[in-house]
C-alpha positions, 0 to 999 in steps of 0.5 A: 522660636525653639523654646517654650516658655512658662507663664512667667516668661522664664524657664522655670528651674527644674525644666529641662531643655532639649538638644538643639532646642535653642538655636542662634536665632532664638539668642539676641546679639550682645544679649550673653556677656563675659559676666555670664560665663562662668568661669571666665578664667585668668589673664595669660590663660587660654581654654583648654579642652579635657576631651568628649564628654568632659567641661573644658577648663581655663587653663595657664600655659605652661611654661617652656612651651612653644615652638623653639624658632621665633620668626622675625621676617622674610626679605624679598626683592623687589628690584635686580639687587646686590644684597637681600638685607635684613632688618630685624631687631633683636633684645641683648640675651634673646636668642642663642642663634639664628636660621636663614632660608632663601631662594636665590634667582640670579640674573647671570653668574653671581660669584662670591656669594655668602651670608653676611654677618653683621654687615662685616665682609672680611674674608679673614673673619670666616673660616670653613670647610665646603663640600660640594657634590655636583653628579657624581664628583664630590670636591671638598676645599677650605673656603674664607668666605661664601655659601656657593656661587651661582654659576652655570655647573657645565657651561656657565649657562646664567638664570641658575636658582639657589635654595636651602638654609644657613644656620649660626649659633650666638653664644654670648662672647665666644665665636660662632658656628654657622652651617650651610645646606644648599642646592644650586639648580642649573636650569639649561640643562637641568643639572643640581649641585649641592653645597655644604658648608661648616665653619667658623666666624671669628667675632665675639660680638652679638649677631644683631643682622643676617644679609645674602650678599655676592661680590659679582652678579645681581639676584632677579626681582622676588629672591627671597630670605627668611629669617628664625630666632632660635629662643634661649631656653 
């Protein structure tokens, strides 16, 4: 063992020990409890450290912390599908909006694809604008619904992959503006697009689910979608 004793068995209390004189082994499993650590803090706080050389303290978090993006899940295909589908759940009030990323594999040219907001599809509904630059022509067009299509850019070569990220604001009873980033890689031969679109989906309602949808074409098995609530502050 590390330790010397007194004859009592016990250290006495003017004896010192050493730097690493007491190691594990010398310590009984279960033998140090919660009682013996002193102070033992206060429920919701955490152990924080006040830097070298200084005793770490129990400290509650402060309020207003944390990171502003909560995660709520991530979809992935597990089949040749239509849809990537959420099903997350949300409390009223919790979140002032949302952040979509994917990755999108498509199993031949998939058209009219878009986020879907609240399982609603009325092209009426969506209202924006879409920059698209593909080498070096850029295109700009007011589209009514959609992100981008998943086609080949020069000769309608199919197996394409679509990535970036969707985000929307959900003000409580106003409509909502959503933005989309997107990059849509023609695999043979190797050419990139990139798709931006801005606008508007015209419904006051509560967003309460977020699903990758195409009117044509199906997504390849492993497409995913990951999806962040952005937290009222």
């Amino acid at each position: 063992m590390g330790v010397s004793f007194s004859s009592g068995g016990y250290i006495s209390s003017s004896s010192q020990i050493a730097d690493n004189v007491i190691v594990a082994a010398d310590i009984l499993d279960d033998s140090i409890t919660l009682a013996k650590l002193t102070p033992t803090g206060t429920a919701t706080h955490v152990l924080t450290s006040n830097g070298e050389g200084a005793n770490p303290e129990y400290k509650v978090i402060p309020s207003g912390t944390g990171a502003n993006f909560e995660f709520l899940e991530t979809v992935t295909l597990g089949s040749a599908e239509t849809k990537l589908e959420s099903t997350f759940s949300v409390t009223s009030g919790t979140y002032g909006g949302f952040l979509l990323t994917y990755n999108l594999q498509c199993t031949g040219d998939v058209a009219g694809m878009g986020v879907e907001i609240n399982g609603d599809h009325t092209a009426d509904y969506y209202k924006g604008t879409r920059y698209s630059l593909a080498a070096t022509t850029l295109s700009v067009s007011t589209v009514s619904y959609g992100v981008a299509d998943c086609k080949g850019i020069s000769n309608g070569v199919a197996n394409n992959t679509l990535s970036g990220q969707f985000q929307v604001d959900d003000f409580a009873g106003l409509s909502k503006n959503y933005s989309n980033m997107g990059t849509l890689m023609n695999n043979t031969p190797s050419i990139r697009s990139t798709q931006i679109n801005q606008g508007v989906y015209r419904s006051t309602a509560e967003i309460t689910s977020l699903d990758f949808v195409s009117s044509s074409g199906t997504y390849k098995a492993g497409s995913t979608m990951s999806i962040w609530g952005r937290k009222i502050v």
